[in-house]
PAKOLDO-353294 format. One record per atom (N, C-alpha, C, O): chain; atom name; x, y, z negated. Coordinates in steps of 0.02 Angstrom, whole numbers, m for minus. Example, Ala and Ser with C-alpha at 12.3 -4.5 7.8 and 13.67 -1.06 7.14 Angstrom:
2
NODE; A; N; 660; m284; m390
NODE; A; CA; 615; m225; m390
NODE; A; C; 660; m165; m390
NODE; A; O; 712; m166; m423
NODE; A; N; 642; m112; m354
NODE; A; CA; 684; m53; m357
NODE; A; C; 645; 2; m394
NODE; A; O; 670; 57; m402
//
This chain:
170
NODE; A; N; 41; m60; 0
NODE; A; CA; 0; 0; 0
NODE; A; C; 43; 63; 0
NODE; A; O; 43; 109; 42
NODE; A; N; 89; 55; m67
NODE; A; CA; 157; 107; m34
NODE; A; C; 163; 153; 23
NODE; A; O; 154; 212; 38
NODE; A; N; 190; 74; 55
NODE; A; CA; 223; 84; 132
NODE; A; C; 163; 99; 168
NODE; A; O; 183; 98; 226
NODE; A; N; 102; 112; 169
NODE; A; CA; 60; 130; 212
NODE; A; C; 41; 200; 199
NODE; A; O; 7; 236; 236
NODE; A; N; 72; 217; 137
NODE; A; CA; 47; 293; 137
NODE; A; C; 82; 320; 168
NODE; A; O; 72; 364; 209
NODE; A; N; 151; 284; 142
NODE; A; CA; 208; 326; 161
NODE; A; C; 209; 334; 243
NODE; A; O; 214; 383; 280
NODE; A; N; 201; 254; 255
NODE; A; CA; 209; 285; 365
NODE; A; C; 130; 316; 388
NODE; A; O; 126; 328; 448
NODE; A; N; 71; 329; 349
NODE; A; CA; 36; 362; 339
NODE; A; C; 47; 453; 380
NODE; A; O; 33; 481; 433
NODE; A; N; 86; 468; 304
NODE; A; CA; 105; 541; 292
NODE; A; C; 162; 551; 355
NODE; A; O; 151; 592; 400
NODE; A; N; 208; 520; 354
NODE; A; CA; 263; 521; 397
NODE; A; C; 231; 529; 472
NODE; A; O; 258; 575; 502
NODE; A; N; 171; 489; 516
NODE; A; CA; 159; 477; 577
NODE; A; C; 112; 558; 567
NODE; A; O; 100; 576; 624
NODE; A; N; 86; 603; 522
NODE; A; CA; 56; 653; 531
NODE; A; C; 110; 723; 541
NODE; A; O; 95; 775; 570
NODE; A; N; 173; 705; 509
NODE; A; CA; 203; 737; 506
NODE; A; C; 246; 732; 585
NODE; A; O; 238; 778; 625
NODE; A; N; 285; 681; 598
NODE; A; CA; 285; 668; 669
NODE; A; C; 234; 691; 726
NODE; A; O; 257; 720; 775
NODE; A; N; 189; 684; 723
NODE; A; CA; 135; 688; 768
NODE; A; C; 112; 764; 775
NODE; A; O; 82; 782; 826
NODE; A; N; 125; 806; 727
NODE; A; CA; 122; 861; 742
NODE; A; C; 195; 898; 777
NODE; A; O; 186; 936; 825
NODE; A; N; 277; 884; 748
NODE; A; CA; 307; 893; 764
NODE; A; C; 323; 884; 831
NODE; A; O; 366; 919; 858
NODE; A; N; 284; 826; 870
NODE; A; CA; 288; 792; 943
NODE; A; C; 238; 816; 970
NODE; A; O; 245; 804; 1030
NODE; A; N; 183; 846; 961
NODE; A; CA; 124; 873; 1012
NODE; A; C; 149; 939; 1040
NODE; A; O; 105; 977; 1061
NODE; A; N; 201; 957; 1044
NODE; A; CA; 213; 1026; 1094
NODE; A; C; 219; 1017; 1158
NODE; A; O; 249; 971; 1186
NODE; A; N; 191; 1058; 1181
NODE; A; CA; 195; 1045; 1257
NODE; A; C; 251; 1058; 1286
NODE; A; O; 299; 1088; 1262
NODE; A; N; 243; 1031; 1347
NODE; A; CA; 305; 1025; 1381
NODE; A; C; 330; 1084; 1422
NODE; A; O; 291; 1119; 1455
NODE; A; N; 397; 1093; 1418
NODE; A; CA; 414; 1160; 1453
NODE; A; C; 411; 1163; 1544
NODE; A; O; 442; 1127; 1583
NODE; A; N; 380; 1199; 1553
NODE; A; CA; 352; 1188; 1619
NODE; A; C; 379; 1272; 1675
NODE; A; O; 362; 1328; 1655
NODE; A; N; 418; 1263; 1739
NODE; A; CA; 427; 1316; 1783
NODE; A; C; 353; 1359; 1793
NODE; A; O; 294; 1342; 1790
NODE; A; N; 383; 1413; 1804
NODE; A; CA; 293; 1461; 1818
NODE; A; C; 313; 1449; 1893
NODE; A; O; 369; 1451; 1919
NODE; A; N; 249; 1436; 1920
NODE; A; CA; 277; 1457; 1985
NODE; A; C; 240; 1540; 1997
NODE; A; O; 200; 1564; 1957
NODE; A; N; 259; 1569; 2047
NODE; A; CA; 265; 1627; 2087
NODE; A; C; 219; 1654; 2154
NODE; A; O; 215; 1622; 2206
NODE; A; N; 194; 1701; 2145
NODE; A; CA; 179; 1713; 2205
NODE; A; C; 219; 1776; 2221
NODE; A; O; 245; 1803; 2172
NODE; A; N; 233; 1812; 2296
NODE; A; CA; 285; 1862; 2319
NODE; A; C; 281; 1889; 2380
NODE; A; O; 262; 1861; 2431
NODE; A; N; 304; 1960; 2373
NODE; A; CA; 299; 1967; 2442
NODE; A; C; 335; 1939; 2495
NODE; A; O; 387; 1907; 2497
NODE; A; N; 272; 1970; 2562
NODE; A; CA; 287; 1922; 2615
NODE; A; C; 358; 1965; 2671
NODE; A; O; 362; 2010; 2712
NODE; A; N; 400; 1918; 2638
NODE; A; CA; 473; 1961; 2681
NODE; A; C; 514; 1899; 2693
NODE; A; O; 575; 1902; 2692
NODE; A; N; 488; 1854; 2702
NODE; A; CA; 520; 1793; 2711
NODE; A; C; 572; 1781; 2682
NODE; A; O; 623; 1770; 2715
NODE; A; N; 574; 1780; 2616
NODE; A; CA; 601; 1759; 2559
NODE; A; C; 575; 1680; 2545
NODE; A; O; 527; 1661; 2580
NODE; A; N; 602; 1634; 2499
NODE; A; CA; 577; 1575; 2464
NODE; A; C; 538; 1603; 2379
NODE; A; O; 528; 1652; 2343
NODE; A; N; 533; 1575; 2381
NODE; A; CA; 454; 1590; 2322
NODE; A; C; 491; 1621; 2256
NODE; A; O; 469; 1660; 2214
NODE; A; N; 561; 1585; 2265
NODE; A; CA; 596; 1629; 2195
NODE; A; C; 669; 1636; 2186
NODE; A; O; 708; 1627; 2139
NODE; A; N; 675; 1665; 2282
NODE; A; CA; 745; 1678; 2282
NODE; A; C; 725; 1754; 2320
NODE; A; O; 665; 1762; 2334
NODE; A; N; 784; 1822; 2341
NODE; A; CA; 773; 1857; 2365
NODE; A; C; 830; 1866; 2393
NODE; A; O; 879; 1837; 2369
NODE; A; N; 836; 1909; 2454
NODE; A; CA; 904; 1941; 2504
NODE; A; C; 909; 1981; 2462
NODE; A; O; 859; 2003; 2434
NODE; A; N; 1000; 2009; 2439
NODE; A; CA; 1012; 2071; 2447
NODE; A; C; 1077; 2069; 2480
NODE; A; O; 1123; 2028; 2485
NODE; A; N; 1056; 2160; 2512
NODE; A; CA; 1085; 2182; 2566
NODE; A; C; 1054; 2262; 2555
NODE; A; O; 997; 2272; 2536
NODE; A; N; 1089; 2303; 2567
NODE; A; CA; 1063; 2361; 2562
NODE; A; C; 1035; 2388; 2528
NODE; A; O; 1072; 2406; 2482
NODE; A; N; 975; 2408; 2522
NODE; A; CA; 937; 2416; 2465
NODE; A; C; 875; 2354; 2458
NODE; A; O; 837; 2331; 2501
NODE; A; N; 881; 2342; 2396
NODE; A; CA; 818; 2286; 2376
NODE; A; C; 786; 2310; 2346
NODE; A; O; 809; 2355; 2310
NODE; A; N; 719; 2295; 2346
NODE; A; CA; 675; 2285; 2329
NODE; A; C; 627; 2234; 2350
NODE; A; O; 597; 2225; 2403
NODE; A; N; 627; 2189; 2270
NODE; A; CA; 581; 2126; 2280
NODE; A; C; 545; 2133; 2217
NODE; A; O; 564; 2166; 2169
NODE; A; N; 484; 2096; 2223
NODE; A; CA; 429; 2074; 2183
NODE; A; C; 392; 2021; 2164
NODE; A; O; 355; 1994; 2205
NODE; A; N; 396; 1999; 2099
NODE; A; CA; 356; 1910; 2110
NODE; A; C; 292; 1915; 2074
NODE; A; O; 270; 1971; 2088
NODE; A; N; 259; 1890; 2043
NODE; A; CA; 191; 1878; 2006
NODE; A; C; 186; 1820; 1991
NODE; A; O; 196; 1770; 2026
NODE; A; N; 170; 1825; 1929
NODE; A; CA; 131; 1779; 1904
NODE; A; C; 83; 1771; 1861
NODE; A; O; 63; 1828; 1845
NODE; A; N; 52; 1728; 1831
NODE; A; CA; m16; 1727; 1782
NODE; A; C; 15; 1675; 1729
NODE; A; O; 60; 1633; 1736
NODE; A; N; m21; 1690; 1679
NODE; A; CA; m16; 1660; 1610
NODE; A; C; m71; 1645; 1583
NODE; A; O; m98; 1692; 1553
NODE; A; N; m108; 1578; 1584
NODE; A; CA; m189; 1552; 1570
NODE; A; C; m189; 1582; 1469
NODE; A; O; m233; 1607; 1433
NODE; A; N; m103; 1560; 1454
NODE; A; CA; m113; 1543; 1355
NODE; A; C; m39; 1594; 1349
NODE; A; O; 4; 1607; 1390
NODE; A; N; m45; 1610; 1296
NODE; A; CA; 7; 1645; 1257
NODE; A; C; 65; 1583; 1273
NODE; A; O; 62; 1522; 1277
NODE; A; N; 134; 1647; 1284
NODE; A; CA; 166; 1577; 1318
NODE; A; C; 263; 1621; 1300
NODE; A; O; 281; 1680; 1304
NODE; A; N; 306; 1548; 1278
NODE; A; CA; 358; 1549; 1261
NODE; A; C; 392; 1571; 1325
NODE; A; O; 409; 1522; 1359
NODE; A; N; 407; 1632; 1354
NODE; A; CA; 444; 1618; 1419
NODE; A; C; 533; 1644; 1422
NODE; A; O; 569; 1689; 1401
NODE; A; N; 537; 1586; 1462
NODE; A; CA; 641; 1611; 1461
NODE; A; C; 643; 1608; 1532
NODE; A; O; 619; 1570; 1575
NODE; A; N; 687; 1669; 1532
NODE; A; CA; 690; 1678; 1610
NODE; A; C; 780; 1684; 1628
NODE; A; O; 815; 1689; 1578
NODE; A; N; 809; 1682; 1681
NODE; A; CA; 856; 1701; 1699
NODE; A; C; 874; 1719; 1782
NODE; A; O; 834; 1718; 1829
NODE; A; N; 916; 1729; 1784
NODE; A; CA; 934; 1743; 1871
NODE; A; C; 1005; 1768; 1884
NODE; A; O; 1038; 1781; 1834
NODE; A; N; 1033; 1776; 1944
NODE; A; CA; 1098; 1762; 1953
NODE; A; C; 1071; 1782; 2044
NODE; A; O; 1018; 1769; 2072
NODE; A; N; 1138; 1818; 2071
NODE; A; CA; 1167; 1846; 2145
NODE; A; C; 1198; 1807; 2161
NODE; A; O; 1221; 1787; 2108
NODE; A; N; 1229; 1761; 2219
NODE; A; CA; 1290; 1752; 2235
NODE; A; C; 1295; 1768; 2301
NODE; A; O; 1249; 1762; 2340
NODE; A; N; 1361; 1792; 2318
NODE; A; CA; 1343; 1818; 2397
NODE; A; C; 1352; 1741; 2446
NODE; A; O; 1380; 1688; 2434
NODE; A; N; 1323; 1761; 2487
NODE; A; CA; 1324; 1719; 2545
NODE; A; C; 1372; 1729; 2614
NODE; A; O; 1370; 1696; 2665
NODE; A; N; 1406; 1774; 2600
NODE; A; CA; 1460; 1783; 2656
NODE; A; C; 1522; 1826; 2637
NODE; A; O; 1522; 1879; 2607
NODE; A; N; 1570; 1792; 2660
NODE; A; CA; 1632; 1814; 2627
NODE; A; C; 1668; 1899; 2645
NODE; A; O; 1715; 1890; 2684
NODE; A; N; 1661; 1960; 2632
NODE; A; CA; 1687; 2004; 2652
NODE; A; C; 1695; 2052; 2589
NODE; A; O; 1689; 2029; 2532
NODE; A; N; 1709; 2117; 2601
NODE; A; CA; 1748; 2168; 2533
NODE; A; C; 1684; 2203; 2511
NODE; A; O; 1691; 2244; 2465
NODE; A; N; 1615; 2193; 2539
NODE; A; CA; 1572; 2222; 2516
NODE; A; C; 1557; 2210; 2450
NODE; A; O; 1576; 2153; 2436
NODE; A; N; 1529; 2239; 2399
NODE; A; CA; 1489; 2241; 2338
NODE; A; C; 1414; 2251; 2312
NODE; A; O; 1396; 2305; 2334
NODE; A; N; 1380; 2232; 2289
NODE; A; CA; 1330; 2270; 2229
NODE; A; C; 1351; 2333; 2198
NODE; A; O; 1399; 2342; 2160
NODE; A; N; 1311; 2371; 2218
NODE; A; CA; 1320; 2441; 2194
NODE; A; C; 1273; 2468; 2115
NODE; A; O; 1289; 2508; 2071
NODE; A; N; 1208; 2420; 2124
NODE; A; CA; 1174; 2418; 2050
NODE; A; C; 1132; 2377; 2073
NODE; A; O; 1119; 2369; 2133
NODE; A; N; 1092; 2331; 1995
NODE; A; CA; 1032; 2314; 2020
NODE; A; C; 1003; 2292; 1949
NODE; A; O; 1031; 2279; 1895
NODE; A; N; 920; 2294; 1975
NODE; A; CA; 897; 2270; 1886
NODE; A; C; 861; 2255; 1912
NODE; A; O; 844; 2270; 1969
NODE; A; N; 830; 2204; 1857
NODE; A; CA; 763; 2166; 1848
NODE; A; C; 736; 2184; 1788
NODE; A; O; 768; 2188; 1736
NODE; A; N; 632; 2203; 1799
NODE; A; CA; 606; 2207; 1759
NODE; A; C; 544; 2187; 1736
NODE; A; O; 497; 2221; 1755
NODE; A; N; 531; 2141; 1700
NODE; A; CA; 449; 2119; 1676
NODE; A; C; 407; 2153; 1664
NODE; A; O; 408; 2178; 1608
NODE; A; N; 353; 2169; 1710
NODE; A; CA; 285; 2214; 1687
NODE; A; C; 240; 2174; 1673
NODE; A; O; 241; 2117; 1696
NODE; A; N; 181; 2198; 1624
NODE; A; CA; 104; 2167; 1624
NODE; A; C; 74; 2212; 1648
NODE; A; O; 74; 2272; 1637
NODE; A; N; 45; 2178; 1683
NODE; A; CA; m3; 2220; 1770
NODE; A; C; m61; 2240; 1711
NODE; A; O; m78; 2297; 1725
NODE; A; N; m95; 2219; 1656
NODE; A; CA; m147; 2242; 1623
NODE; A; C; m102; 2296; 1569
NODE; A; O; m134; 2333; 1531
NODE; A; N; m67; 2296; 1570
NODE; A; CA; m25; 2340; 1495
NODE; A; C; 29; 2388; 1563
NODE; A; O; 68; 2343; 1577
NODE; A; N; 42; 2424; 1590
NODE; A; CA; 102; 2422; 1640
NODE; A; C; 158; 2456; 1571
NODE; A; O; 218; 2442; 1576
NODE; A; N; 139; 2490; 1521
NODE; A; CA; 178; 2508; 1454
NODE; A; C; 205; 2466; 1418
NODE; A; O; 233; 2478; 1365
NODE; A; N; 196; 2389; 1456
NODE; A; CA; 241; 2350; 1412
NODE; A; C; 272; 2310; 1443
NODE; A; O; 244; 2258; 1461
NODE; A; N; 342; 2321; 1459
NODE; A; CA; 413; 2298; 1516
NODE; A; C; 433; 2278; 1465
NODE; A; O; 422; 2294; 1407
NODE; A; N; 481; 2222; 1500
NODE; A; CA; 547; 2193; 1469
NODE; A; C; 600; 2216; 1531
NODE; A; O; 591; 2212; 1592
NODE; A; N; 640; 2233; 1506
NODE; A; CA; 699; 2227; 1557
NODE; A; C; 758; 2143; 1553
NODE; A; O; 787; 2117; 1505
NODE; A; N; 756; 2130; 1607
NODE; A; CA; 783; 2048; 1620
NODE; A; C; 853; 2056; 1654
NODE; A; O; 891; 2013; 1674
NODE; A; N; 858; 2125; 1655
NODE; A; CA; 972; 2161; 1659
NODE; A; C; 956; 2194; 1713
NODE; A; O; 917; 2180; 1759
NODE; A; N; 1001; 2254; 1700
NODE; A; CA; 1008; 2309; 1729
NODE; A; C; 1102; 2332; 1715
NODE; A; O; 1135; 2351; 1666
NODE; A; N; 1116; 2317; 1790
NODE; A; CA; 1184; 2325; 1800
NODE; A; C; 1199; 2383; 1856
NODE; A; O; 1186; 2371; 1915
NODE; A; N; 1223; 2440; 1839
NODE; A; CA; 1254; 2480; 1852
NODE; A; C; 1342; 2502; 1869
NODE; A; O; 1390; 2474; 1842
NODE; A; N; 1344; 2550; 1911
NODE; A; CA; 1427; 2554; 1929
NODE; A; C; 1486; 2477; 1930
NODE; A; O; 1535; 2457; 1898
NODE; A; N; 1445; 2456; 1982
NODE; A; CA; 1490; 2364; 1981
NODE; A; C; 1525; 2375; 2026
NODE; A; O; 1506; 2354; 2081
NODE; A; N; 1585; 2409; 2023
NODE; A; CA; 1630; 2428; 2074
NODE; A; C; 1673; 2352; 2068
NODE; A; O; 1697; 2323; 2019
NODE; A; N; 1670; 2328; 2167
NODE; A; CA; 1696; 2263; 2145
NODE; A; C; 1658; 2211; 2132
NODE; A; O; 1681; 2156; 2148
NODE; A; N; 1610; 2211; 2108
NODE; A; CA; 1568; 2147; 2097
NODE; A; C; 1528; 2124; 2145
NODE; A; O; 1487; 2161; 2172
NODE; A; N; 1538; 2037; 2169
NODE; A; CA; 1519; 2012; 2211
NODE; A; C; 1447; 1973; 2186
NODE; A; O; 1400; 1962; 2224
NODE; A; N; 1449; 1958; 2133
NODE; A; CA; 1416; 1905; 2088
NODE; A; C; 1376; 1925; 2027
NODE; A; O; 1401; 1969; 1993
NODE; A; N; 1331; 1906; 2012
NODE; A; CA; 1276; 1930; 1946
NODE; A; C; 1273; 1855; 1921
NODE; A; O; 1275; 1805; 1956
NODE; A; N; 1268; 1859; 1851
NODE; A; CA; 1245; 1796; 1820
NODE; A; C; 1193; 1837; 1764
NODE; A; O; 1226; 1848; 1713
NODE; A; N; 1128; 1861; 1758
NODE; A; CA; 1098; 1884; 1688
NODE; A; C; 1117; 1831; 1627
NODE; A; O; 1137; 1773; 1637
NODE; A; N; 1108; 1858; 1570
NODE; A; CA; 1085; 1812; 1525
NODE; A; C; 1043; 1785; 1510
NODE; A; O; 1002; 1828; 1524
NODE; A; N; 1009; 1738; 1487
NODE; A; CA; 973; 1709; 1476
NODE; A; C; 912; 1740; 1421
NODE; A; O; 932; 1757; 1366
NODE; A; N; 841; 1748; 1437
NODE; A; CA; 830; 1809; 1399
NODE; A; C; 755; 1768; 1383
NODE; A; O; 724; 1751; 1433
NODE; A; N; 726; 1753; 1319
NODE; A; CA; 673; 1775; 1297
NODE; A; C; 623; 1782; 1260
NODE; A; O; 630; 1815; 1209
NODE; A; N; 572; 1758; 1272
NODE; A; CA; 495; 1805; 1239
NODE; A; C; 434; 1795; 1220
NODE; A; O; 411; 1763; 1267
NODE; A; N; 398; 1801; 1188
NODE; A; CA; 335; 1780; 1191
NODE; A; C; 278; 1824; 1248
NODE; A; O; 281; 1885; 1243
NODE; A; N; 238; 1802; 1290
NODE; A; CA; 186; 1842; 1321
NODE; A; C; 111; 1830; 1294
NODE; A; O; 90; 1782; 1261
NODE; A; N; 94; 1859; 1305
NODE; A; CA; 0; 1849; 1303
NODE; A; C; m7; 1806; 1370
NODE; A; O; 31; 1788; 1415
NODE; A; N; m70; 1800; 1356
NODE; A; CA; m103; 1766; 1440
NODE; A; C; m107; 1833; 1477
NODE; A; O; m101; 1888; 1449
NODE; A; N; m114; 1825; 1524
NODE; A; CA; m125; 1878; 1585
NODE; A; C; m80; 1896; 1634
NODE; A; O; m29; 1863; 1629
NODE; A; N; m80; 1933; 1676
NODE; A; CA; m37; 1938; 1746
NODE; A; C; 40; 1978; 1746
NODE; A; O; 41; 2030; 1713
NODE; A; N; 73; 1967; 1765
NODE; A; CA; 136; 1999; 1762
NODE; A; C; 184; 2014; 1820
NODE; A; O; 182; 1971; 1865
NODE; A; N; 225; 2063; 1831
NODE; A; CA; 268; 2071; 1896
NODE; A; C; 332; 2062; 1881
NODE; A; O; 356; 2095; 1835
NODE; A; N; 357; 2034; 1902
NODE; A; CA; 459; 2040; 1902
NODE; A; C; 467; 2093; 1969
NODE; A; O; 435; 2089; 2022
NODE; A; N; 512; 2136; 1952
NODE; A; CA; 539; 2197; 2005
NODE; A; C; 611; 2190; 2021
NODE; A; O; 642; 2206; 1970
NODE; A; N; 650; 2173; 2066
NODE; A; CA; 687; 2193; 2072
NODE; A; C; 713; 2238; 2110
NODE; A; O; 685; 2249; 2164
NODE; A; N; 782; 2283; 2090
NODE; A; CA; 791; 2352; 2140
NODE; A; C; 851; 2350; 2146
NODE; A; O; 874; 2299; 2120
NODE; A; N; 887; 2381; 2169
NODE; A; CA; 962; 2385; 2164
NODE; A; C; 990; 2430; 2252
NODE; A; O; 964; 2467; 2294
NODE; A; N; 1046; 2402; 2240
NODE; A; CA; 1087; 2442; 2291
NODE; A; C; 1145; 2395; 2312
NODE; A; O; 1191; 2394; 2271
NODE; A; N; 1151; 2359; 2362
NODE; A; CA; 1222; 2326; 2389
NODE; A; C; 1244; 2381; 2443
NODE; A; O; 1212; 2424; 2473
NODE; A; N; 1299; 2367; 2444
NODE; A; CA; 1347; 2427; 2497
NODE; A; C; 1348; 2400; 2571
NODE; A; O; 1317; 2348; 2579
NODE; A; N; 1372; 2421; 2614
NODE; A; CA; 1367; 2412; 2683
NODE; A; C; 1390; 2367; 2681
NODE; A; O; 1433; 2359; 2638
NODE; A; N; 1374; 2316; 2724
NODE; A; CA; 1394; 2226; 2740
NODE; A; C; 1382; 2177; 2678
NODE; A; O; 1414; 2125; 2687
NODE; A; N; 1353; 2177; 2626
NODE; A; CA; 1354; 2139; 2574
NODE; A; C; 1303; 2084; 2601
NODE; A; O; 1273; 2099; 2653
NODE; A; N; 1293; 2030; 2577
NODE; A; CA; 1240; 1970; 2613
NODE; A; C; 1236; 1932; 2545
NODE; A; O; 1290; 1905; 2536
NODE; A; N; 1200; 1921; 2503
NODE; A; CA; 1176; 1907; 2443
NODE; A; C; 1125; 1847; 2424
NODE; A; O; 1072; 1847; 2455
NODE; A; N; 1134; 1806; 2387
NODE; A; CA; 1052; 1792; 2379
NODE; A; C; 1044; 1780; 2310
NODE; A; O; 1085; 1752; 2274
NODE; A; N; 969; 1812; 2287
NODE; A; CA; 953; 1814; 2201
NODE; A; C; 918; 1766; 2201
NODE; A; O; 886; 1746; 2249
NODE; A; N; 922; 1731; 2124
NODE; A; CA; 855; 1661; 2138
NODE; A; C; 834; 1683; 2032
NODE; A; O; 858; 1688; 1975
NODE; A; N; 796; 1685; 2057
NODE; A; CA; 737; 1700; 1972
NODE; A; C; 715; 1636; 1944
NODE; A; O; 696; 1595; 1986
NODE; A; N; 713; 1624; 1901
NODE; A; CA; 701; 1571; 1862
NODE; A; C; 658; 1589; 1803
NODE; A; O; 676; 1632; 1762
NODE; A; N; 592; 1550; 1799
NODE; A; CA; 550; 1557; 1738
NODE; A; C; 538; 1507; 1727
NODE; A; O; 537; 1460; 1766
NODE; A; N; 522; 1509; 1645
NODE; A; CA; 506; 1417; 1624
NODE; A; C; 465; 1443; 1561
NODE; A; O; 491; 1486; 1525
NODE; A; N; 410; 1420; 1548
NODE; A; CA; 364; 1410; 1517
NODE; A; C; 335; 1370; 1462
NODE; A; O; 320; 1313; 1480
NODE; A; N; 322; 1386; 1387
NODE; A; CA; 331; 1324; 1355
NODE; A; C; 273; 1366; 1301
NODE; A; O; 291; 1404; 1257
NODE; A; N; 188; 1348; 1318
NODE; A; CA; 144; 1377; 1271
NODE; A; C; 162; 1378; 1181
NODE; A; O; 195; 1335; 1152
NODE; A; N; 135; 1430; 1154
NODE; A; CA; 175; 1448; 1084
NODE; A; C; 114; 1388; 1037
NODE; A; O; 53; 1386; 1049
NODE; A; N; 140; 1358; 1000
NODE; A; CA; 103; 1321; 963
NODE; A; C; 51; 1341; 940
NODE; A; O; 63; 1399; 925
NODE; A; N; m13; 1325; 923
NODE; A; CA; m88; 1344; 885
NODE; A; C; m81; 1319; 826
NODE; A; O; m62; 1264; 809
NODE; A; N; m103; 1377; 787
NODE; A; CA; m97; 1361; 708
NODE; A; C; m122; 1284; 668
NODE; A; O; m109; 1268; 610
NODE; A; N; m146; 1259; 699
NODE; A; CA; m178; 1182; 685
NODE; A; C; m117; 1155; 697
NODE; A; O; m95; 1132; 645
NODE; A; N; m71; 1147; 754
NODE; A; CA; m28; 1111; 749
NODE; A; C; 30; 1119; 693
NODE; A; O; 58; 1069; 672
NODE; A; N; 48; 1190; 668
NODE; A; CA; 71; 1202; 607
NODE; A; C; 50; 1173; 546
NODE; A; O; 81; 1144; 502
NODE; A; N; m11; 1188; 553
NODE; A; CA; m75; 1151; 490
NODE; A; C; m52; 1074; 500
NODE; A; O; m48; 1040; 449
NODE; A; N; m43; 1055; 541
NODE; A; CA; m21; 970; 542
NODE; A; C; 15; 939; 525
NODE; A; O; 13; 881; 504
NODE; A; N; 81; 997; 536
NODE; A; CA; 142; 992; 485
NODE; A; C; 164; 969; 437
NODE; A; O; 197; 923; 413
NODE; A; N; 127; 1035; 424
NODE; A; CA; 105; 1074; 340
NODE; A; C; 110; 1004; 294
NODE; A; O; 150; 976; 257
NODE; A; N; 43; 993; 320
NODE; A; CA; m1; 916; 281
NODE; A; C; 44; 857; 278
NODE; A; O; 64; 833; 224
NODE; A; N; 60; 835; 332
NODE; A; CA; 98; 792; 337
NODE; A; C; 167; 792; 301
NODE; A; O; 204; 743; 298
NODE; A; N; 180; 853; 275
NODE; A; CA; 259; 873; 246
NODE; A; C; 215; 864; 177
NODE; A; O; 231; 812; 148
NODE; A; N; 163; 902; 143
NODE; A; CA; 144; 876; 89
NODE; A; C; 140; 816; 67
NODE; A; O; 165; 792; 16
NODE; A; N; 101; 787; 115
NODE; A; CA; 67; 715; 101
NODE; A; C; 150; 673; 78
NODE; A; O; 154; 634; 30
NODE; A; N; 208; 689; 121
NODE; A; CA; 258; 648; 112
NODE; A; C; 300; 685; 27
NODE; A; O; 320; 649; m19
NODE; A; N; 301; 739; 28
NODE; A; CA; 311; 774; m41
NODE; A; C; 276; 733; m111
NODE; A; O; 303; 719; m165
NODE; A; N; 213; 722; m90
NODE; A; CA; 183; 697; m149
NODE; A; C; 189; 620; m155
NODE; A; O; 189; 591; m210
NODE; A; N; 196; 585; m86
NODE; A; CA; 223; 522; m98
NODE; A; C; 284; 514; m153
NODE; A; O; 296; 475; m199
NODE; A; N; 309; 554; m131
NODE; A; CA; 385; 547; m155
NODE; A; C; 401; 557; m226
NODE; A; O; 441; 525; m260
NODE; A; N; 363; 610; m246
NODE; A; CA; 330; 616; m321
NODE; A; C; 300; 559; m349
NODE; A; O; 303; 556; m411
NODE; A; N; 274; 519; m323
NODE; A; CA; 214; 472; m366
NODE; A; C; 271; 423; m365
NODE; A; O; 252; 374; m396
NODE; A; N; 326; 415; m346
NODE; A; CA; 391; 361; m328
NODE; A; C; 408; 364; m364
NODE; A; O; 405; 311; m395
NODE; A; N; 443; 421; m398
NODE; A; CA; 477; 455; m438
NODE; A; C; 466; 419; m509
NODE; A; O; 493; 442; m560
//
């Protein structure tokens, strides 16, 4: 009887710790410039834009990275990326903003992030490459909904339930 409380308490406590969902890519929608869904040219001046939607409040980490695509002395002159909510436009994240890259062929951002609400959002990018630069950016989002307080509550219990086992052992 023990042992049944005990793997009891333990499988509640597990079972909440294991019900998170799985981290999942957002996909994208973008403009039509014949780009791939979550890469962009730069060359000159950029400007690109992606979208996406968010059904649940949601863990998101994003990153992105330049590398040029053709070998010559050209550079990136600046460029940033920035997260809007199309319902809030007052509430941006900036995802790097690199300035005066005299010399720089290559971007790697850091790895950056956040909690969102549900609802719609834009990634912007802008920048400036110098004459002859040939580039390509690729954006990366990944998605991982923020836990609901029940599943905390599941925890919770299950961390008690094993607390008080352990007491009545005692």
């Amino acid at each position: 009887m023990k042992l049944l409380k005990t793997l009891v308490a333990t499988s509640f406590f597990l079972a909440a710790g294991l019900s998170q969902a799985a981290v999942t890519p957002v996909p994208f929608t973008f403009d039509a410039d014949g780009d791939g869904a979550a890469t962009f040219q730069v060359k000159g001046a950029v400007s690109k834009v992606f979208s996406f939607d968010l059904a649940q409040s949601t863990q998101l980490t994003s990153w992105w990275s330049v590398r040029p695509t053709a070998a010559n002395s050209s550079t990136i002159s600046s460029l940033s990326a920035v997260l809007t909510s199309i319902s809030n436009p007052a509430k941006t994240f900036t995802l790097g903003a690199y300035t005066g890259l005299l010399g720089v062929k290559e971007i790697t951002a850091p790895v950056k992030s956040f909690v969102l609400d549900a609802g719609s959002y834009t990634v912007s990018f802008n920048g400036l490459a110098t004459s002859g630069y040939k580039g390509t950016g690729t954006l990366t989002l990944n998605a991982a909904p923020v836990p609901e307080p029940e599943t905390y509550a599941l925890m919770g219990l299950g961390l008690v339930a094993l607390l008080a086992r352990r007491r009545k052992v005692a």
